[in-house]
C-alpha positions as CSV (number, residue, x, y, z in Angstrom):
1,X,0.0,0.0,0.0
2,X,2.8,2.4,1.0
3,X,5.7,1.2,-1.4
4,X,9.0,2.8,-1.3
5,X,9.7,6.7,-1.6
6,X,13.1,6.0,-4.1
7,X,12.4,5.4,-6.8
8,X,9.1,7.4,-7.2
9,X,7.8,5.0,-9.8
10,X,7.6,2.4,-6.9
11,X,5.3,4.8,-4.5
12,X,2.3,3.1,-3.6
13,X,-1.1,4.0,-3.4
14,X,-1.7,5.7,-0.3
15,X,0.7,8.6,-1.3
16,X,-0.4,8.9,-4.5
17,X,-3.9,9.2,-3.4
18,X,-2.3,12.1,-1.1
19,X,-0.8,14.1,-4.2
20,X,-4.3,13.6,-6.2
21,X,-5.6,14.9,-3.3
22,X,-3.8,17.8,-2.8
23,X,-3.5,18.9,-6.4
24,X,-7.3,18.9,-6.9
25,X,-7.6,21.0,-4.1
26,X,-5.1,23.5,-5.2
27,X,-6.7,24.0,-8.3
28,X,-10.1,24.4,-6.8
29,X,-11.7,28.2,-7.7
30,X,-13.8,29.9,-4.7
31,X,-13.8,27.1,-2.4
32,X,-12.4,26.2,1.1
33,X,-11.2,23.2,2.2
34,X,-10.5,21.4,5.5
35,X,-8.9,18.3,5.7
36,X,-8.2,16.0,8.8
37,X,-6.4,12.1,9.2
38,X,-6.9,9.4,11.6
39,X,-5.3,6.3,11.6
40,X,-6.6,2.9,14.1
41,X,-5.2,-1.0,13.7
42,X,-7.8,-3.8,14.6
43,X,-5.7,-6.1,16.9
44,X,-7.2,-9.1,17.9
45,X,-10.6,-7.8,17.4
46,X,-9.9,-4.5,19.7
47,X,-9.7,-0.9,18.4
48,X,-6.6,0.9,18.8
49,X,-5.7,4.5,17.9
50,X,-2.7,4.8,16.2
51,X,-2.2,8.3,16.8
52,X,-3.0,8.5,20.2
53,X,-0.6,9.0,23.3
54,X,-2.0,5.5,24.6
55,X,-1.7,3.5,21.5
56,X,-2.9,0.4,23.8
57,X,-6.2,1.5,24.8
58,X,-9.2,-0.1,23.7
59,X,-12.2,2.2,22.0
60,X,-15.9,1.7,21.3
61,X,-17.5,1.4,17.9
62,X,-20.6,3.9,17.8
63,X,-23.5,4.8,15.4
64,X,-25.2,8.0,14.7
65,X,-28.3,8.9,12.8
66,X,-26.0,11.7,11.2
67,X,-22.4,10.8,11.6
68,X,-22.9,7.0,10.6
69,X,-20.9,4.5,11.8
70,X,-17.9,6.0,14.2
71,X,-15.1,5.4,16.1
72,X,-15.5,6.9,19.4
73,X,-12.1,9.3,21.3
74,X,-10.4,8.6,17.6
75,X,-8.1,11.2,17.1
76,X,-8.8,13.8,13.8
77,X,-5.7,15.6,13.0
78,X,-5.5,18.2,10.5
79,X,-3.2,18.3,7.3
80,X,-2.5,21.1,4.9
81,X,-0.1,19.0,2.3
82,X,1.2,16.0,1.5
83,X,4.0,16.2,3.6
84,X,2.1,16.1,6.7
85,X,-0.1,13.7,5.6
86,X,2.9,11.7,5.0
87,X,4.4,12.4,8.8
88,X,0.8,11.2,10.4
89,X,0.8,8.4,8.5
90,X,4.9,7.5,9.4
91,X,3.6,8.0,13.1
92,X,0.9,5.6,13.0
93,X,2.8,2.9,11.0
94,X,5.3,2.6,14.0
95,X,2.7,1.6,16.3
96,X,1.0,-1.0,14.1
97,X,1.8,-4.1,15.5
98,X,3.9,-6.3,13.6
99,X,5.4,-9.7,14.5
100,X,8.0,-12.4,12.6
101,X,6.7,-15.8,11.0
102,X,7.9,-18.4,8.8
103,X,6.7,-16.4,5.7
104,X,7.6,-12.6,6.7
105,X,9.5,-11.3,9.2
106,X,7.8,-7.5,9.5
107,X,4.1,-9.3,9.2
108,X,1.2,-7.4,10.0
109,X,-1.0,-8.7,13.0
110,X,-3.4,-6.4,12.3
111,X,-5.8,-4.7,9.9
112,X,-5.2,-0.6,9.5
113,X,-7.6,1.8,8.6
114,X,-5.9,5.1,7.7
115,X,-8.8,7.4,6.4
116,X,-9.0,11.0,5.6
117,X,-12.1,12.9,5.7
118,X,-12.7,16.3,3.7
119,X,-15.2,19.5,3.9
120,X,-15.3,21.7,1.4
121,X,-17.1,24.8,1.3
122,X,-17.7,26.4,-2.2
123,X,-18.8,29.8,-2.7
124,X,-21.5,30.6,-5.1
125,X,-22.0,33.7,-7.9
126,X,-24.6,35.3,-5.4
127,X,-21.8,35.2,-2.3
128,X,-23.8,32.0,-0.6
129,X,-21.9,28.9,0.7
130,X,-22.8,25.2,-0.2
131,X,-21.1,22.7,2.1
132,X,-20.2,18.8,1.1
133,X,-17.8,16.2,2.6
134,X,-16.8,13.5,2.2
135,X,-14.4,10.8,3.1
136,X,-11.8,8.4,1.9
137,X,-11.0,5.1,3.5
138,X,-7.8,3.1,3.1
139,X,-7.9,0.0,4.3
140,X,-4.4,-2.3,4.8
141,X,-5.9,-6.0,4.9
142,X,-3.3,-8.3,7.0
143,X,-2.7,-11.4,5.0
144,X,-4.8,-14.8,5.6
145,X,-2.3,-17.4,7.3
146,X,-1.9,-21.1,7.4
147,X,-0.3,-22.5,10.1
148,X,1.2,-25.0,8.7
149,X,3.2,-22.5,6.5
150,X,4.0,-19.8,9.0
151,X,4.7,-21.8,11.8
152,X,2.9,-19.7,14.2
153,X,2.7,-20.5,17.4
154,X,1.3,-19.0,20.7
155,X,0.3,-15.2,20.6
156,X,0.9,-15.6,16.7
157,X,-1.7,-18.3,16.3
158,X,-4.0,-16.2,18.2
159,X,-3.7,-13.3,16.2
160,X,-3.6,-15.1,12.5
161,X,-7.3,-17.3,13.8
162,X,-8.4,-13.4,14.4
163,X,-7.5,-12.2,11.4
164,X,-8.7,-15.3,9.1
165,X,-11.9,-14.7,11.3
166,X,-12.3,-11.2,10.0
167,X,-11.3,-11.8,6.5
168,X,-14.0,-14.2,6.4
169,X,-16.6,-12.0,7.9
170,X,-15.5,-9.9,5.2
171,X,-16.1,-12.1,2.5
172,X,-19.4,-13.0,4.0
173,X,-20.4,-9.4,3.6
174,X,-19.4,-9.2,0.0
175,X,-21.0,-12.3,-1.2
176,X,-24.4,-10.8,0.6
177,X,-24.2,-7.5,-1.2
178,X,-23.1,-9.3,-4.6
179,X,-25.7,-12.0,-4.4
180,X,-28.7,-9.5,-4.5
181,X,-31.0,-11.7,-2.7
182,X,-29.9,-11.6,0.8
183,X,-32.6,-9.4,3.0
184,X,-29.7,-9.1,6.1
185,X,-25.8,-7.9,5.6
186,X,-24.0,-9.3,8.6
187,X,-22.0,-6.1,9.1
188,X,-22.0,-7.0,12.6
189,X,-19.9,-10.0,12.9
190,X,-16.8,-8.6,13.1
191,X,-15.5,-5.3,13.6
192,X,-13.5,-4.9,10.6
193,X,-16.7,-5.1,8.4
194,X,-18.9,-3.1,10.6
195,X,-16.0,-0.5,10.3
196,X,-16.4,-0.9,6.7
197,X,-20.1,-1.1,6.4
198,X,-20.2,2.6,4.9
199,X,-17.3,1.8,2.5
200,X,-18.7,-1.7,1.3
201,X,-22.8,-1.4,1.3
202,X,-23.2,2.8,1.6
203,X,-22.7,6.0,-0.6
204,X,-18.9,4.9,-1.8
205,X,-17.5,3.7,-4.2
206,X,-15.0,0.1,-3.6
207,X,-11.9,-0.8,-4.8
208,X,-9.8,-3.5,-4.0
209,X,-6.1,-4.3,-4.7
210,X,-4.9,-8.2,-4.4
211,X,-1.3,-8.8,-3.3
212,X,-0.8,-12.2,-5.2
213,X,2.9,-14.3,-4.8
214,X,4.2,-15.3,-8.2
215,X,5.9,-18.8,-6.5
216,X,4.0,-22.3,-7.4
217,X,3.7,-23.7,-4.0
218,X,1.6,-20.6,-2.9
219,X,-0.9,-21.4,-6.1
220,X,-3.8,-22.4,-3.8
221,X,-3.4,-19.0,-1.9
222,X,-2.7,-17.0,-4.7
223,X,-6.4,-18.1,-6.7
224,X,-8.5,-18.0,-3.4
225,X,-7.1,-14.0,-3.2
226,X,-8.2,-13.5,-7.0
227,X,-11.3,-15.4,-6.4
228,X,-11.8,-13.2,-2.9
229,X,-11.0,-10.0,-4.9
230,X,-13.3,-10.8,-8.1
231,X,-16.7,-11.0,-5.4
232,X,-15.3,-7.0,-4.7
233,X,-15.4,-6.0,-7.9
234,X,-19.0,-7.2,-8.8
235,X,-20.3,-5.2,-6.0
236,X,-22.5,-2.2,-7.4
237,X,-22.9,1.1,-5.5
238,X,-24.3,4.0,-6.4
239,X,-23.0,6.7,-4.7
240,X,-24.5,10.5,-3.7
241,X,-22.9,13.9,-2.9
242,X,-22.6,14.3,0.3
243,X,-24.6,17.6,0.5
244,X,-27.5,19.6,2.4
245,X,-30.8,18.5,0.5
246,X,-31.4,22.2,-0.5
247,X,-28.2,22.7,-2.1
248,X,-29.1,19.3,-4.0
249,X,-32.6,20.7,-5.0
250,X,-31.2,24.4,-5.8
251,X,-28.5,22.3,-7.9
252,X,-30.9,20.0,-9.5
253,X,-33.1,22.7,-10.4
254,X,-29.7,24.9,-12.0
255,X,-29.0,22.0,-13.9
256,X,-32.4,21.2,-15.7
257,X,-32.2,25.3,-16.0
258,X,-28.5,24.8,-17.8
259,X,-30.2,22.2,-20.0
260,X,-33.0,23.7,-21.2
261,X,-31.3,27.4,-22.5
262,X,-29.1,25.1,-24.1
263,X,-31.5,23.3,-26.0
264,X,-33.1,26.9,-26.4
265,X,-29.6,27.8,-28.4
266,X,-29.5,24.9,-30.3
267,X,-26.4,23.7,-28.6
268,X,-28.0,20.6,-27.5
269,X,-30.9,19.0,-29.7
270,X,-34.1,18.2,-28.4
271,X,-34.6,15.0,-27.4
272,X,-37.9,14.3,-30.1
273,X,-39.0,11.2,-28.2
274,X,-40.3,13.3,-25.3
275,X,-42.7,15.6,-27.7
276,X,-43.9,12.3,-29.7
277,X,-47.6,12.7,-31.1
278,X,-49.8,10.4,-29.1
279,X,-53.2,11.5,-31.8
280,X,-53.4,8.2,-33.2
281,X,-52.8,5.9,-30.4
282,X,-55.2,7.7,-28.4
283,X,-58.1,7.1,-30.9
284,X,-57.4,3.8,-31.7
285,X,-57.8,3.1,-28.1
286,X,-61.1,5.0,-28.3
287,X,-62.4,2.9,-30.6
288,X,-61.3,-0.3,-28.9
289,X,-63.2,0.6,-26.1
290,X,-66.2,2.1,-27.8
291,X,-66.2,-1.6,-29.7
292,X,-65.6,-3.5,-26.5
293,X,-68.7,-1.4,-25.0
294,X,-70.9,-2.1,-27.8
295,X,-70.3,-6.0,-27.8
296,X,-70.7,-6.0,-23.8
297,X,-74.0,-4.5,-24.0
298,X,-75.4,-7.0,-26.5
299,X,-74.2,-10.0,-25.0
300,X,-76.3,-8.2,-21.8
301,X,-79.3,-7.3,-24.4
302,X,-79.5,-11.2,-25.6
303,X,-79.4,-12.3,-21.5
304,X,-82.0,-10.0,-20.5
305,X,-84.7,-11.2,-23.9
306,X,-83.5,-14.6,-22.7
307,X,-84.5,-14.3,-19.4
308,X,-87.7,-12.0,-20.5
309,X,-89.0,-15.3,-22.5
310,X,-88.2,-17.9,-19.8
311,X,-90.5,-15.5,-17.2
312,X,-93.1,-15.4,-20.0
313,X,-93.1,-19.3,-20.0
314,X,-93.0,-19.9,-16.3
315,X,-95.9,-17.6,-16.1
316,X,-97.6,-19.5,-18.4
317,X,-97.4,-22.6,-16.7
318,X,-98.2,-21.7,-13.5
319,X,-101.8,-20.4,-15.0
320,X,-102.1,-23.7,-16.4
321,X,-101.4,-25.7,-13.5
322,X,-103.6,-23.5,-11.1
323,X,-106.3,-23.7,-13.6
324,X,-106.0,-27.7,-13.4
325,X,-106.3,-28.0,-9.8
326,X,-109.6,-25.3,-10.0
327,X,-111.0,-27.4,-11.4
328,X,-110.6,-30.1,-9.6
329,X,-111.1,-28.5,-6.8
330,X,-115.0,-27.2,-8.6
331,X,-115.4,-31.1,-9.6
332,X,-115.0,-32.3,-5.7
333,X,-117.6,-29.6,-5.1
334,X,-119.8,-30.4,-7.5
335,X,-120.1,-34.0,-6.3
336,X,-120.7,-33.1,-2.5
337,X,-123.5,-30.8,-3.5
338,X,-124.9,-33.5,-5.9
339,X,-124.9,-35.8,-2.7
340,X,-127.1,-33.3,-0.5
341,X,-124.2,-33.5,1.8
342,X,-124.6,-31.4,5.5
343,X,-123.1,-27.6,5.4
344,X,-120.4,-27.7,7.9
345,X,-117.5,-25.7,6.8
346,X,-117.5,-23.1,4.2
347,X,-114.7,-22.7,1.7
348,X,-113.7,-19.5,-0.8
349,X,-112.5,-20.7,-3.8
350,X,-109.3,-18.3,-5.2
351,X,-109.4,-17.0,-8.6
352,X,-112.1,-14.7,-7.6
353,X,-115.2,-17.3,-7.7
354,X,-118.5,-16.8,-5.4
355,X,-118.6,-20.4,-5.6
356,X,-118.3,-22.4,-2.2
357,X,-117.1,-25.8,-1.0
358,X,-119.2,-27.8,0.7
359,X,-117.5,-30.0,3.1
360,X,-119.6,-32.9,5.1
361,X,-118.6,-34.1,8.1
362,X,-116.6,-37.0,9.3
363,X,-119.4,-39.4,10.3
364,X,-120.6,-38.9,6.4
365,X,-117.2,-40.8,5.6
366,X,-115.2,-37.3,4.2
367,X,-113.1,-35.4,5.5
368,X,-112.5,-31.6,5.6
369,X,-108.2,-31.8,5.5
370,X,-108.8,-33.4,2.3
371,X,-110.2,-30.0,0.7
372,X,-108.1,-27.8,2.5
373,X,-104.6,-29.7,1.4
374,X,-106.2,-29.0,-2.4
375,X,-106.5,-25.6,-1.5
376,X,-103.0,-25.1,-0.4
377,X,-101.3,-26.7,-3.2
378,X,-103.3,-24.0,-5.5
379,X,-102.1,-21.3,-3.4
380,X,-99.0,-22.4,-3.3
381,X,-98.9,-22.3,-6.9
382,X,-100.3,-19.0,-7.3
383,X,-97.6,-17.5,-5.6
């Protein structure tokens, strides 16, 4: 990550990325900057502060609804130039804690987390300020171990099942956010990812650089690191300026203004998709649903003549029916009358007759339940 100062071509990343820095901020126009380092190492799982008188003591991972995820007492120290971002950096890499194996003699028992964080205030044409920050995170990884090839031992075996603990965490975490489907992260299962859960998962953007061995009897590590390192690339963020929500709207809104003068002057061409004439595929839907109207209310118009003819015919046969059982009902009359039979019970016949049925009593041999179950069958049909 750091490489070596002579030659310059062999510099590493982290002080290149303090030149680019630096140089974009000299050349900024009518804005103010302020830019502050920390550096902490995670030790067997505990939090240390590099830059801090008591490099030993332990501190305390916190969130906030604003801040996000931070390290509480980490030092912030400010830097102007590269040169002092160099010094803070020189300071904290003595502390790291280091040990000899088989493998490497200056190894690193720890992960790093050097990270500078950046305000800039930038002064508009009508004298107003608009605030961002942001932050940049670099991340020194200690190497995955096997015992069998570093020979470690004691406090050394210790801190290499740590680290291979973290790593994997980390890998966890990155196969969750690649695979898409996963509804939980497990940011929380070490603190080297939950460190990292704003870098990995939040408004960044990732990169990762794999330190591979060119020797054949490290072949096994040498894919799982590729393997490791393509999961990093495939994750997709899409990252935000970090800014106040009106200065995003006021900018939003002075872009789409930009936009449209230039379309105005002809510098940009008007984009003919979003005027497109609509006149014909709004009256051929017109017509589609005129037809599909028309078609529903026949198929209704044929049900309801349907049902008109079947009433028609059911009407029709209940008049015949109660016709039938008047006149049965007039023919059992008739013949009780013919007899001379006793008046015991009168009886109005339905229909609107001023006919009446005679009904003689039991000792005669009939019985008046006989008439009256005719009778109710004929009102029942009537109704």
């Amino acid at each position: 990550m750091q490489g070596i100062d002579d030659p310059a071509s062999q510099r590493g990343i982290i002080p290149r990325a303090f030149e680019h820095i630096f140089e974009s901020v000299s050349v900024a126009e009518n804005t103010k900057f302020l830019v502050h380092a920390s550096y902490l190492e995670i030790y067997n799982e505990d939090i240390r502060d590099l830059l801090a008188k008591d490099t030993k003591n332990k501190l305390e991972i916190k969130e906030h609804p604003e801040r996000g995820i931070y390290v509480q007492g980490l030092s912030m120290h400010p830097v102007h130039n590269v040169a002092e971002c160099e010094r803070v950096m020189a300071r904290g890499w003595k502390n790291r804690s280091t040990g000899a194996t088989l493998m490497n003699s200056d190894s690193s028992r720890s992960h790093s987390i050097f990270t500078i964080n950046m305000e800039m205030v930038k002064i508009d044409a009508e004298g107003e300020e608009h605030i961002r920050a942001g932050k940049l995170n670099l991340v020194d990884l200690a190497g995955s171990e096997r015992q069998a090839k570093t020979g470690a031992t004691g406090e050394r075996l210790k801190e290499a099942t740590k680290i291979n603990l973290s790593l994997s965490a980390l890998g966890n975490v990155i196969s969750a956010l690649v695979d898409g489907k996963s509804t939980h992260i497990p940011y929380r299962d070490s603190k080297l990812t939950r460190l990292l859960q704003d870098s990995l998962g939040g408004n960044t953007k990732t990169l990762m650089i794999a330190c591979l061995s060119p020797a054949d009897n490290n072949y096994e590590e040498t894919l799982s690191t590729l393997r490791y390192a393509n999961r990093a690339k495939n994750i997709k963020n899409k990252p935000k300026i970090n800014e106040d929500p009106k200065d995003a709207l006021l900018r939003q809104y002075q872009e789409e203004i930009e936009k449209l003068k230039a379309m105005l002057t002809g510098q940009v061409p008007i984009p003919t998709s979003e005027y497109t004439d609509h006149t014909r595929e709004i009256e051929s839907e017109k017509q589609r649903l005129q037809q599909e109207y028309e078609d529903k209310m026949a198929e209704m118009r044929i049900k309801y003549e349907k049902e008109q003819k079947s009433n028609v015919k059911l009407q029709e046969d209940i008049d015949k029916l109660q016709t039938q059982y008047q006149n049965k009902i007039s023919h059992v009359q008739d013949k009780f009358q013919g007899d001379g039979a006793a008046m015991e019970n009168v009886v109005p016949v339905e229909g609107g007759s001023n006919e009446n049925i005679v009904v003689q009593s039991d000792a005669d041999g009939y019985h008046s339940s006989t008439l009256l179950a005719i009778r109710d069958q004929s009102d029942a049909l009537e109704r």
